[in-house]
N, C-alpha and C positions, 0 to 999 in steps of 0.2 A: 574382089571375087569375080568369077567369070558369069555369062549371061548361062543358067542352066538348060535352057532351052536349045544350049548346044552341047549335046550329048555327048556325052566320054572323052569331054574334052580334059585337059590337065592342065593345072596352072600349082606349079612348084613354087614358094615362099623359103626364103634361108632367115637363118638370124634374125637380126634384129627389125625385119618388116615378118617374118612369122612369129617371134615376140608381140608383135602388135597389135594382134588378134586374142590374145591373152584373155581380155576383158568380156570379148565374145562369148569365149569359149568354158569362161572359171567357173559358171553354173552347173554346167556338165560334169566337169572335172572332182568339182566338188563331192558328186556321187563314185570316187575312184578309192578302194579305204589304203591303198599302199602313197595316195598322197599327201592323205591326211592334214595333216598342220603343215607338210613340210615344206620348205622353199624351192619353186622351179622356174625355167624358162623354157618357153619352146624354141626348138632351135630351128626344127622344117616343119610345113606343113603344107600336103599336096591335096588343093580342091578336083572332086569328080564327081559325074554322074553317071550312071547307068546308061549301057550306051540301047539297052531296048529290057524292056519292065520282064521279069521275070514270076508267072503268076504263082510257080510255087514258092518263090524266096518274099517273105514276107518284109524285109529290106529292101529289097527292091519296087515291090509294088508300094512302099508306106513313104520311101524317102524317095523327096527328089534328089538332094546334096549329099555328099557324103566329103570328109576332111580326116584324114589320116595325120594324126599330129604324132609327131619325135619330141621330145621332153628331155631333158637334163634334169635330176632332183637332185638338188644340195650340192650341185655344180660337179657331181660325181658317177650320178649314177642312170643310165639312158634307160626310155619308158617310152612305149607306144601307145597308143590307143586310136580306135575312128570313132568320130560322130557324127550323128546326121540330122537333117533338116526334112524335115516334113514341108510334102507340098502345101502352101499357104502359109507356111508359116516362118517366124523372123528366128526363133532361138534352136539352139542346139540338142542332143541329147546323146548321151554314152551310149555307146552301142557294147554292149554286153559279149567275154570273149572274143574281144583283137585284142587287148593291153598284151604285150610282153615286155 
């Protein structure tokens, strides 16, 4: 991942190194119900920040990371969704309306 403290920066993962993040990321996912049981992989996954805090977007002011994952489910059927990272903190969370 990139140093967050460099704002709006972008750092795009393909395959099988954004595959890799998987384990990071399953906590999250977990709360997704179109993933449910089902078998996926990620196939991109593009890290960002905020390039300056937005104090009405409560997204902005709460997360410093955000991670825009693409998914394959059942090796058939593509899925998006973002999560983010709270400043201080290590683990992820769904971010509610991005999945398509």
């Amino acid at each position: 991942m990139f140093d967050p403290k460099e704002y709006f920066e972008n750092k795009a993962v393909f395959g099988d190194e954004a595959n890799s993040y998987l384990d990071d990321f399953k906590l999250s996912l977990r709360s997704i119900v179109f993933l449910g049981e089902r078998e996926y992989t990620i196939t991109k996954a593009r890290f960002y920040s905020s390039k300056s805090i937005d104090e009405s977007s409560y997204y902005s002011r709460e997360f410093e990371e955000f991670v825009d994952i693409e998914v394959l489910v059942e090796g058939l059927y593509p899925y998006h969704a973002t999560l983010g990272r709270k400043f201080g903190s290590k683990s992820w969370q769904y971010i509610p309306n991005t999945a398509y």
